[in-house]
N, C-alpha and C positions, 0 to 999 in steps of 0.2 A: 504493500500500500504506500502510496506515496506521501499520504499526510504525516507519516511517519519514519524517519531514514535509519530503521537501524537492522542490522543481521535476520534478525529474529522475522520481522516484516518483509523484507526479502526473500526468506527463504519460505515463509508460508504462502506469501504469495506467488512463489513460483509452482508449491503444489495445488493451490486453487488456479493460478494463469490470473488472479489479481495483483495489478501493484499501485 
């Protein structure tokens, strides 16, 4: 998700395909 820049949110968003 991009409201938020950290690891954690990049990487769940790569298993849902949100960022």
């Amino acid at each position: 998700r991009v409201m938020i820049h950290q690891p954690a949110s990049y990487f769940f968003g790569a298993q849902t395909g949100e960022f």
